[in-house]
DOTISE-464563 format. One line per 2 residues: their letters; for each residue x, y, z of C-alpha. Coordinates in Angstrom, 3 decimals. Example, Ala and Ser with C-alpha at 12.3 -4.5 7.8 and 13.67 -1.06 7.14 Angstrom:
2
as> 12.300 -4.500 7.800; 13.670 -1.060 7.140
//
This chain:
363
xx> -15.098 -6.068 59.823; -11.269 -5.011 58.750
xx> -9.451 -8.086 57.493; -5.902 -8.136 57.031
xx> -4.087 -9.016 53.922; -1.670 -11.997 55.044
xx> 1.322 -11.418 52.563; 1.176 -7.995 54.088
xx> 1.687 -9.363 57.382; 4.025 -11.637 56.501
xx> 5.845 -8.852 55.166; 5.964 -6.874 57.988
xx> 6.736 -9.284 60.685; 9.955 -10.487 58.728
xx> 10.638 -6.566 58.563; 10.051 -6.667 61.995
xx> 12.346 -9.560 62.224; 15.563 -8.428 59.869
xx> 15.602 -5.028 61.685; 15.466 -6.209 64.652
xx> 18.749 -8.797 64.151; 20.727 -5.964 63.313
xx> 19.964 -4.336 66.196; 22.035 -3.733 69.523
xx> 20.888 -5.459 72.243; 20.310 -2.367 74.532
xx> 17.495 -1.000 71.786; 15.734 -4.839 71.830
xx> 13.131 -3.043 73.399; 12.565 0.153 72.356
xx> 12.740 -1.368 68.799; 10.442 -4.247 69.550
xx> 7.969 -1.733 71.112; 7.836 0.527 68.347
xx> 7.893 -1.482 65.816; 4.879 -3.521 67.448
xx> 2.819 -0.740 68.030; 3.569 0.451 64.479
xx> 3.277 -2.836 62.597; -0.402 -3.656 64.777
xx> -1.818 -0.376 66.146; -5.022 -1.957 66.499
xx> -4.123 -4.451 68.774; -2.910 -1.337 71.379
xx> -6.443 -0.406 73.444; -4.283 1.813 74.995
xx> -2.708 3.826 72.161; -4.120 7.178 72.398
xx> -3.296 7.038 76.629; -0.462 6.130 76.462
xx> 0.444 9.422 74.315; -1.611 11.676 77.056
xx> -0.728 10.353 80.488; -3.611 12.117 82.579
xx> -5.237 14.427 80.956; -6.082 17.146 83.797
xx> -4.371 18.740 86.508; -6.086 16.990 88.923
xx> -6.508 13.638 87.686; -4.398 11.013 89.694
xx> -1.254 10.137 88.324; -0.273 6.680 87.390
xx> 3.496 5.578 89.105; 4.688 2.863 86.730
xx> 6.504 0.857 89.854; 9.649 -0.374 88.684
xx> 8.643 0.186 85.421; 5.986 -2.477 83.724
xx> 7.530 -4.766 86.037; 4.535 -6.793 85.929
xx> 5.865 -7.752 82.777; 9.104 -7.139 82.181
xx> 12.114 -7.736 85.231; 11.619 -4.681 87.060
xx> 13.858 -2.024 86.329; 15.070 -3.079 83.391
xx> 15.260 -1.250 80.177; 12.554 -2.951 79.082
xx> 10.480 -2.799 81.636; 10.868 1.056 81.250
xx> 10.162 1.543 77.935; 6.758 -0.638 78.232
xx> 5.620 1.801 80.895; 6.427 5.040 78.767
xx> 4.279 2.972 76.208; 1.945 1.685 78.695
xx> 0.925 5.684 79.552; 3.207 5.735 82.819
xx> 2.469 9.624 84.176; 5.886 8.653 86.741
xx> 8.142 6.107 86.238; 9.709 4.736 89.343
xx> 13.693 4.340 90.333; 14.602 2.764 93.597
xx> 18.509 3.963 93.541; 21.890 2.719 95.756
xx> 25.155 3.551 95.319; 28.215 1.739 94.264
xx> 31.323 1.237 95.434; 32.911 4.227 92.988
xx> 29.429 6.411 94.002; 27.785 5.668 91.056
xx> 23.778 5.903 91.092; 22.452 2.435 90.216
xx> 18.393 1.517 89.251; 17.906 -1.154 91.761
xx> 15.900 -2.109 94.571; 17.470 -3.702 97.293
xx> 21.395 -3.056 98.934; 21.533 -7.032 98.142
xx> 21.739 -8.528 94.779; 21.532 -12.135 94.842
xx> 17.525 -11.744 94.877; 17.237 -9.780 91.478
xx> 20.886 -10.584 89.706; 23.015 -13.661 88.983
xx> 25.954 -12.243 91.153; 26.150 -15.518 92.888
xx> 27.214 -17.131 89.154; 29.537 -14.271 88.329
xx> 31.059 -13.479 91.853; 30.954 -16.507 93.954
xx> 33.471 -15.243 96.540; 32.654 -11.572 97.167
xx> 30.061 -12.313 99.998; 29.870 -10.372 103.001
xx> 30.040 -12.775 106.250; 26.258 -12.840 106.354
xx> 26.350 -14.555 103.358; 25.023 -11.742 101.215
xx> 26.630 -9.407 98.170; 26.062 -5.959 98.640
xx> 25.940 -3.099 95.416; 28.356 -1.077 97.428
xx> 31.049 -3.822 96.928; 31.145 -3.475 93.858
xx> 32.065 -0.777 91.007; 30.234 -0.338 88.486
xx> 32.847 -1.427 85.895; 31.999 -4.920 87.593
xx> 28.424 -4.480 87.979; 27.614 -4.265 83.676
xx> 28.888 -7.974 84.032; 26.156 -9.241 85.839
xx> 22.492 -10.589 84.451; 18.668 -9.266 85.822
xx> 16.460 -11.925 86.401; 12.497 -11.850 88.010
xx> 13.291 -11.189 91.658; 13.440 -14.378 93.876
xx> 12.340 -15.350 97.065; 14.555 -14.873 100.401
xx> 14.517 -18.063 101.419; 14.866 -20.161 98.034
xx> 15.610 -19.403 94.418; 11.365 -19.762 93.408
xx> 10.393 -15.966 91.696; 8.342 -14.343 93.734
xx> 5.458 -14.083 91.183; 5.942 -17.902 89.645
xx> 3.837 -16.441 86.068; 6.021 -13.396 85.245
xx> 8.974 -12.735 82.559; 11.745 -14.520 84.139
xx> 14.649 -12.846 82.439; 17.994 -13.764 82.838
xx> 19.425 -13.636 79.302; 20.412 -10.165 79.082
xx> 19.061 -7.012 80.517; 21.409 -5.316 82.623
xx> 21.458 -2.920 85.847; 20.898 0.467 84.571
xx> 22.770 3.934 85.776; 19.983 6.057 87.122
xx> 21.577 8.994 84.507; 21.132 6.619 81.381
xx> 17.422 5.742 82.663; 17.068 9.599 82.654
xx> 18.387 9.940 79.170; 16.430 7.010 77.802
xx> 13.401 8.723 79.144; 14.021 11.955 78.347
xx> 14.595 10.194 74.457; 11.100 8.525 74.340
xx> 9.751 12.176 75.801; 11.157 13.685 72.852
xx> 10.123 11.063 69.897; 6.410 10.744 71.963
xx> 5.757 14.595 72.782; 4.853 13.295 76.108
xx> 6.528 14.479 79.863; 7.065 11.664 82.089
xx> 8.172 12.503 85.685; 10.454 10.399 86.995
xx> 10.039 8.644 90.957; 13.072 8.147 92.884
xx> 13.307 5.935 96.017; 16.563 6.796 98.390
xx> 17.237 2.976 99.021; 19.304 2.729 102.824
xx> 20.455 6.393 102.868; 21.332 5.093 106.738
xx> 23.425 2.286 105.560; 24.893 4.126 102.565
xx> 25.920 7.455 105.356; 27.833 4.193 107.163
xx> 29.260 3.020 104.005; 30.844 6.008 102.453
xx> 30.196 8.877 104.890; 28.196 10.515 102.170
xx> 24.962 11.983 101.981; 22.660 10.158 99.794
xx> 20.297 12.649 99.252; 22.986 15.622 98.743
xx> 24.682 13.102 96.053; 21.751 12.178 94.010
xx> 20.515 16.371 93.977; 24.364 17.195 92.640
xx> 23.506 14.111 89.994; 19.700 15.964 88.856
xx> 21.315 19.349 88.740; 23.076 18.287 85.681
xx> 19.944 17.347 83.988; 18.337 20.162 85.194
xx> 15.618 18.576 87.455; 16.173 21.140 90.843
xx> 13.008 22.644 90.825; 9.742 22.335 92.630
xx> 7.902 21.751 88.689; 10.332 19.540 87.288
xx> 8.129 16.465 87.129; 10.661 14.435 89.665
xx> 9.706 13.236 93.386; 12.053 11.852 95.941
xx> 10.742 9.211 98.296; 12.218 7.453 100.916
xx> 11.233 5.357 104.580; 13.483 7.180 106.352
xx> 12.314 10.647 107.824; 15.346 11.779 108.907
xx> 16.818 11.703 105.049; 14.242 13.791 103.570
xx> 14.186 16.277 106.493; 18.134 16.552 105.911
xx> 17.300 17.185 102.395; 14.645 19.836 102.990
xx> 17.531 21.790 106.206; 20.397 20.762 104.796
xx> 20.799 20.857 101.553; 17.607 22.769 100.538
xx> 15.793 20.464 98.296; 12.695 22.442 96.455
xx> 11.385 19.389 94.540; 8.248 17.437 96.297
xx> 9.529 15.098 98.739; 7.004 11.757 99.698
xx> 7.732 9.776 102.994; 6.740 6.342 102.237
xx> 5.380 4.194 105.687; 4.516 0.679 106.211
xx> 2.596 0.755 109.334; 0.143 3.012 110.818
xx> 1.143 6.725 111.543; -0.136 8.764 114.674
xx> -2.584 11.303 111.620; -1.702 14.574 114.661
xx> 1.533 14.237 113.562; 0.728 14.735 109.492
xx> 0.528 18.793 109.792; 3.939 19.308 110.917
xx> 5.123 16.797 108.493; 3.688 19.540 105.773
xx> 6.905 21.580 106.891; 8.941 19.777 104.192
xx> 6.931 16.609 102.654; 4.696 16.823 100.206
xx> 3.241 13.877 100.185; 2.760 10.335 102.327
xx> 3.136 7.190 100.055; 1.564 4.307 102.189
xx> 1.157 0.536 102.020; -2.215 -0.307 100.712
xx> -3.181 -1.901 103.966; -2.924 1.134 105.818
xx> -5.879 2.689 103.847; -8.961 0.861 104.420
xx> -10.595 -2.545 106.054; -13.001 -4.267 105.365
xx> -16.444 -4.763 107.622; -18.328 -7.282 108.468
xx> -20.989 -6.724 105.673; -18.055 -6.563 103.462
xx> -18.035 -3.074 102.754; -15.072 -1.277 102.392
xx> -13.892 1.396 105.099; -11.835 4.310 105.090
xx> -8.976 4.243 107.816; -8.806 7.822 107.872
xx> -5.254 8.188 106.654; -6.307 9.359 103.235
xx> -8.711 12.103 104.281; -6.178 13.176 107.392
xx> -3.507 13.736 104.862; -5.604 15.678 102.423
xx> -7.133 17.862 105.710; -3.381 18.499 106.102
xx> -2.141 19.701 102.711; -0.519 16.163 101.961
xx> -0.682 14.164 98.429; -1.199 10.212 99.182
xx> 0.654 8.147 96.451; -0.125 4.425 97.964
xx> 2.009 1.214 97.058; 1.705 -1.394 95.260
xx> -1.265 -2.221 92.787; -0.643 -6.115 91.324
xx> -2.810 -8.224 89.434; -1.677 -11.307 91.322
xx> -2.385 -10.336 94.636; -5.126 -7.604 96.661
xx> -5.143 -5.759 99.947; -6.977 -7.564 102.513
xx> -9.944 -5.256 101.621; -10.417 -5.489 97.977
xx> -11.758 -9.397 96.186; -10.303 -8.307 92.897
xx> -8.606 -5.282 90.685; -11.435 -3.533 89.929
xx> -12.335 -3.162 93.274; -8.980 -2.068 94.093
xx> -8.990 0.321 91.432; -12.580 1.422 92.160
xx> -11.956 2.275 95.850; -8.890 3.957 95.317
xx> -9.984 6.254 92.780; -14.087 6.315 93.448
xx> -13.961 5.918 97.616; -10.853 6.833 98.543
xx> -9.861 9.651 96.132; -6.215 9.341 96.398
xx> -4.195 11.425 94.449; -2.483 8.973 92.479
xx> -0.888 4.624 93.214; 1.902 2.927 91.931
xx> 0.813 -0.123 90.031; 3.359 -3.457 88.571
xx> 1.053 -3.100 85.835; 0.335 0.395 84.079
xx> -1.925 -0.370 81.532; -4.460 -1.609 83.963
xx> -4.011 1.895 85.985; -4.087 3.597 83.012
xx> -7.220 2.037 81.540; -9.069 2.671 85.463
xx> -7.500 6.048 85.573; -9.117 7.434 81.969
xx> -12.564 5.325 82.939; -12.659 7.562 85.990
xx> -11.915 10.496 84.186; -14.769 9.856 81.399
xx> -16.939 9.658 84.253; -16.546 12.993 85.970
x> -16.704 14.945 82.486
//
């Protein structure tokens, strides 16, 4: 049995400590993170994961959704950089715009439900009593706090047992969540994709008479990310967007239509034309029968007969589809049954850990 000396731990956790007081509050976490994982590698069952992602072509990916927001406020820099740690093969950005067109990591056009705008900006409601990103610059949006997303119709978060925030991370530009990535890519030797979510492209068109889509290709030029191999997908709910993107504007990297309600499966070959991939809700893939077994809806195999990836949303410890009793079996028929081609999860380490368990098992 290893033992551990405890003046060498002491050591190292006021280490820990000192360097991380003189440290900016924007590195807390990739500090804290690193130095954890340095300080205790043995506690991390996930180390040598978390350095591969998936480890063939053809294994499905894991879609860190909204980072580790199982436990960290989603979309914040921390939760992030726990999903890059966590063995995230895609991390996910839901993006809006600003009023000065400036890409924001959020997910909703609202922000009272995920931000403490209500504190900061009493008055700058809309008449429907709600405070909309596109009011607001993005000069005036650094001023406001993330906290755990609420409920709509009180202030009680949504998930009562996660991180509640609330004392400092901040809204992130989608072009510093690139860079930050892109950074951890570097130090890890790893290649995470990166998942972005057109949030309202409809409302946003209304807003600015803009194209969302066209805007946010002119923003992944710069870094370079145009291409079909590029490790980035677009997703969105709204058809018409991403068929704009593939006419208009000539988009080559893999587009994903996301749907929360059943689809008529004749229609999924001439969606081929210029998707990629379908990204359903969970319920959508299976039921459950009377025995309790667990049955295929057919979505899953239509879209493979039909050239398309399935990418379903969203895995959570605290809550299963109406067909699963637990994770595992979530996990199991997803990866086992089902045979999608990859799921977004709150919670990556979980997906990663069912993810490489599959993949021992098919060696």
């Amino acid at each position: 049995m290893r033992t551990t000396n405890p003046i060498a731990r002491s050591s190292a956790r006021k280490s820990i400590s000192g360097i991380l007081s003189s440290i900016p509050s924007g590195l807390f976490w990739l500090a804290l993170i690193y130095m954890l994982v340095q300080a205790f590698p043995e506690q991390s069952s996930i180390a040598k994961s978390s350095l591969e992602g998936s480890t063939t072509a053809s294994a499905p990916i894991l879609i860190a959704h909204r980072g580790a927001s199982g436990y960290i406020v989603e979309h914040s820099e921390g939760a992030k950089v726990l999903a890059h740690a966590q063995g995230a093969d895609y991390i996910e950005q839901d993006v809006v715009l600003t009023k000065d067109l400036q890409f924001i990591v959020t997910h909703d056009i609202t922000m009272e439900e995920t931000t403490d705008v209500e504190k900061i900006y009493p008055d700058r409601h809309r008449n429907d009593g709600k405070w909309y990103f596109a009011d607001f610059t993005w000069e005036e949006i650094q001023k406001l706090t993330l906290h755990e997303r609420t409920r709509k119709d009180n202030q009680q978060q949504a998930f009562a047992d996660r991180f509640p925030g609330g004392f400092g991370q901040r809204v992130l530009r989608l072009e510093d969540e690139i860079r930050l990535l892109q950074g951890l890519d570097q130090t890890t030797g790893r290649k995470t994709g990166l998942y972005i979510e057109l949030k309202g492209p409809g409302f946003h068109r209304k807003q600015f008479s803009v194209s969302m889509g066209g805007e946010l290709l002119k923003l992944l030029k710069k870094f370079d990310l145009d291409d079909a191999d590029d490790r980035c997908y677009l997703q969105c709910f709204e058809l018409d967007e991403l068929e704009s993107l593939h006419k208009e504007h000539a988009c080559k990297l893999p587009m994903v239509y996301l749907i929360g309600r059943p689809i008529e499966l004749e229609r999924l070959g001439e969606l081929k034309s210029f998707i990629s991939g379908l990204g359903p809700s969970l319920e959508l893939l299976a039921t459950q029968a009377a025995d309790g077994s667990v049955q295929s809806t057919g979505l899953v195999e239509a879209a493979h007969e039909a050239g398309l990836l399935v990418h379903p949303y969203t895995v959570r410890k605290e809550a299963q589809p109406r067909w699963s009793k637990s994770l595992d079996q979530t996990h199991r028929v997803l990866l086992d049954q089902l045979k999608v081609d990859g799921f977004f999860t709150d919670f990556p380490d979980t997906g990663r850990q069912a993810i490489d368990a599959m993949n021992r098992s098919t060696r």
